[in-house]
C-alpha positions as CSV (number, residue, x, y, z in Angstrom):
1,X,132.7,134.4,70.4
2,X,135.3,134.8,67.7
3,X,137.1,137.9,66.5
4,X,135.7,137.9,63.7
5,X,132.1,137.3,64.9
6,X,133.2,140.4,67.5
7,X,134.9,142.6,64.7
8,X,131.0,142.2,62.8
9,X,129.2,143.5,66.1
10,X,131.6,146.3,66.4
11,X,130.9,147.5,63.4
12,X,127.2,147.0,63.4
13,X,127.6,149.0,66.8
14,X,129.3,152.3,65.0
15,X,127.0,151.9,61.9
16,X,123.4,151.5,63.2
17,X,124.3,154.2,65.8
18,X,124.8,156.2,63.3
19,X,123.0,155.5,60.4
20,X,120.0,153.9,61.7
21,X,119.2,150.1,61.2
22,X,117.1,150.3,58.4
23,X,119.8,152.2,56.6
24,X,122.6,150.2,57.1
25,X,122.5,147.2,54.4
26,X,124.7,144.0,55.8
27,X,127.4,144.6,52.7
28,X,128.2,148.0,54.6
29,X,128.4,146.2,57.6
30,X,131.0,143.7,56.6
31,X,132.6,146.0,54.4
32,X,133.2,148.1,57.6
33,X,134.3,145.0,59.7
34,X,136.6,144.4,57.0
35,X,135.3,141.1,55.9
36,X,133.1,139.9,53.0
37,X,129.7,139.8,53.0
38,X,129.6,136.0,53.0
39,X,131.6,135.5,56.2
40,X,129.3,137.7,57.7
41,X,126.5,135.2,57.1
42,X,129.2,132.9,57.9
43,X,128.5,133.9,61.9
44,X,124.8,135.3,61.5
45,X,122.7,133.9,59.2
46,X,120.4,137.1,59.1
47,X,120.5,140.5,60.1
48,X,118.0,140.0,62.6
49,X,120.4,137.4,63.9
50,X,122.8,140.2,63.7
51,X,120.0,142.6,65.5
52,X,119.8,140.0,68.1
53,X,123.4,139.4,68.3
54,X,124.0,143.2,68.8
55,X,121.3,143.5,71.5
56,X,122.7,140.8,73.3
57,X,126.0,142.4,73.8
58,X,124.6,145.8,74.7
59,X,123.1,144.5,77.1
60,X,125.6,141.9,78.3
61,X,127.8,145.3,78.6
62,X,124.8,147.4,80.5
63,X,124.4,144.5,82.7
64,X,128.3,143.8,83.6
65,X,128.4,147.9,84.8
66,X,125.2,147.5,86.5
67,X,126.0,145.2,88.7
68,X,129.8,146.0,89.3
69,X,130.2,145.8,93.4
70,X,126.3,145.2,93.5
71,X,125.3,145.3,97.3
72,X,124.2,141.6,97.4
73,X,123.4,142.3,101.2
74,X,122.6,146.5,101.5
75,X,119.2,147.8,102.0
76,X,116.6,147.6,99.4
77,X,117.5,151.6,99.2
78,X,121.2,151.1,98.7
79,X,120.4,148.5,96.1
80,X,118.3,150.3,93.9
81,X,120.3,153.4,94.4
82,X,123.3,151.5,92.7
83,X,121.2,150.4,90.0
84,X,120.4,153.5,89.6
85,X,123.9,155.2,89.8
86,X,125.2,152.8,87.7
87,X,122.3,152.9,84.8
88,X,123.2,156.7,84.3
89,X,127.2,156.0,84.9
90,X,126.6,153.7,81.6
91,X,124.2,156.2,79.2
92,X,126.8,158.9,80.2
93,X,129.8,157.6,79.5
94,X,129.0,155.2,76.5
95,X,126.0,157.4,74.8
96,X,125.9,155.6,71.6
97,X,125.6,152.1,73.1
98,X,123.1,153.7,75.2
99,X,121.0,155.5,72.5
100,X,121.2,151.8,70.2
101,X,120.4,149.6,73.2
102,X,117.4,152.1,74.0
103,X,116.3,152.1,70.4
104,X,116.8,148.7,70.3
105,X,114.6,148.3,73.2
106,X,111.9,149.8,71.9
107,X,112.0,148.5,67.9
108,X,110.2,145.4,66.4
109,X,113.4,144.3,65.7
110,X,114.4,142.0,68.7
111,X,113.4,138.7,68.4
112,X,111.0,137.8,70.8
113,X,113.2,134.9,72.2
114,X,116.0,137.4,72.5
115,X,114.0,139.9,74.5
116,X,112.4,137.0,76.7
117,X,116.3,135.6,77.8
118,X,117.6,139.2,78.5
119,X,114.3,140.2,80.3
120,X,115.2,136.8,82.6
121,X,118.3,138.1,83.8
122,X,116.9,140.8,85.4
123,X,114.2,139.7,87.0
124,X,115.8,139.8,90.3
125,X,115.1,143.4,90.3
126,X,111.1,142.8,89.4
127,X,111.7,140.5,92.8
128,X,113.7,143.2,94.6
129,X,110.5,145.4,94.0
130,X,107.7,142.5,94.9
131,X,109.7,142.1,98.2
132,X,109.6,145.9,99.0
133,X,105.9,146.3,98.9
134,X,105.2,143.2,100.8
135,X,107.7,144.5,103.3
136,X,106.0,147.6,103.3
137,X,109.6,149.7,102.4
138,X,107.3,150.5,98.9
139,X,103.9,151.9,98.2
140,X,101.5,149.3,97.2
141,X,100.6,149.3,93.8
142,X,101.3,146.9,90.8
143,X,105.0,146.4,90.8
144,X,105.1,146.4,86.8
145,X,103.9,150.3,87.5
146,X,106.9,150.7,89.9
147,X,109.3,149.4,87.5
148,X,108.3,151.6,84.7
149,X,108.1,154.6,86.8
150,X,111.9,153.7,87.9
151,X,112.9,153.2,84.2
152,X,111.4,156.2,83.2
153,X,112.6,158.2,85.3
154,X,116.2,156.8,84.3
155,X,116.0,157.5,81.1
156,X,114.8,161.3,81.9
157,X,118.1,161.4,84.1
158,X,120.2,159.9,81.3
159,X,118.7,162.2,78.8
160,X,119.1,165.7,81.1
161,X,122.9,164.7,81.5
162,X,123.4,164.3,78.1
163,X,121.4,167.4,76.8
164,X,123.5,169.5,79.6
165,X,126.5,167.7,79.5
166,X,127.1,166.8,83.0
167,X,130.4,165.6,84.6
168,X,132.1,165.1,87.7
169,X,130.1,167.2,90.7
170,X,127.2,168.4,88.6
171,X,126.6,165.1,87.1
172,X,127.1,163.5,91.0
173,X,124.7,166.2,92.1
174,X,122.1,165.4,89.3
175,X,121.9,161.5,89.8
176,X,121.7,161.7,93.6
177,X,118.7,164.5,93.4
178,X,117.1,162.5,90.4
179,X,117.0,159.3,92.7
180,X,115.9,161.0,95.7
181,X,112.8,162.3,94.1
182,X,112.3,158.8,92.6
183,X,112.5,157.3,95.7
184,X,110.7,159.6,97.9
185,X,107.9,158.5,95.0
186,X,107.9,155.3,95.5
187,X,108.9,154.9,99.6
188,X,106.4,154.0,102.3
């Protein structure tokens, strides 16, 4: 990706975070890149190529934390556990990333081809979960429903660190409890 392309991303970063993405015409975008509005279209040829563009680098950033010193070979436990720690380590400490990737996430706005390539990168964790229940480490039910409880409940721990503004022990403390109460949910 060029500078260029990557100064445009930046700034639709700061400026959707802020100001929404419905508010935030493409001529502010490049005007706060520093380019003209024409090389913006110059590197995305909409703004829901933009949109996408954005997404993809959220999450290409969420993804790279998440799986920083991933146990390849630990327990199912220890590996969700890092996914876990690691989920909340990146909505703490990078808020409005999180808060766009999340309403990202959930908008209309991602094109479905988008969604469908990020979605394929994790799917090693929809696997991680098939493989607990039919090693009897999970409780059996749909693993879909697992996977939502687990993100759910993610979210809720991102969110409570954020409204109390958690650090160092506390926020140690808090992500350790909020797994175990996940996990005692979901283990056999």
């Amino acid at each position: 990706m060029s500078d260029k392309a990557r100064q445009i991303i930046e700034a639709s970063v700061d400026l959707f975070a802020r100001e929404g993405f419905w508010n935030t015409p493409t001529s502010r975008i490049a005007s706060h890149a520093g380019v003209a509005t024409g090389t913006l279209f110059n590197y995305f040829e909409s703004k829901n190529r933009l949109i996408d563009a954005v997404y993809k680098q959220l999450k290409q950033e969420w993804k790279t934390h998440l799986m920083a010193k991933f146990p390849e070979g630990g327990t199912l436990k220890e590996r969700v556990e890092h996914l876990w720690f690691r989920h909340i380590d990146w909505g703490v400490h990078h808020p409005h990333r999180h808060s766009l990737l999340m309403q990202l996430k959930l908008s209309d706005l991602v094109s479905e081809e988008t969604q469908r390539s990020q979605e394929a990168e994790l799917a090693f964790a929809y696997d991680m979960i098939v493989q607990g229940i039919t090693d009897g480490i999970l409780i059996d039910v749909p693993p879909d429903y697992i996977g939502q409880v687990f993100y759910a409940q993610l979210e809720a721990a991102v969110q409570y660190a954020h409204d109390h503004a958690l650090s160092d022990m506390p926020l140690t403390r808090h992500i350790t409890q909020g797994f175990e109460i996940f996990w005692n949910g979901v283990a056999t």
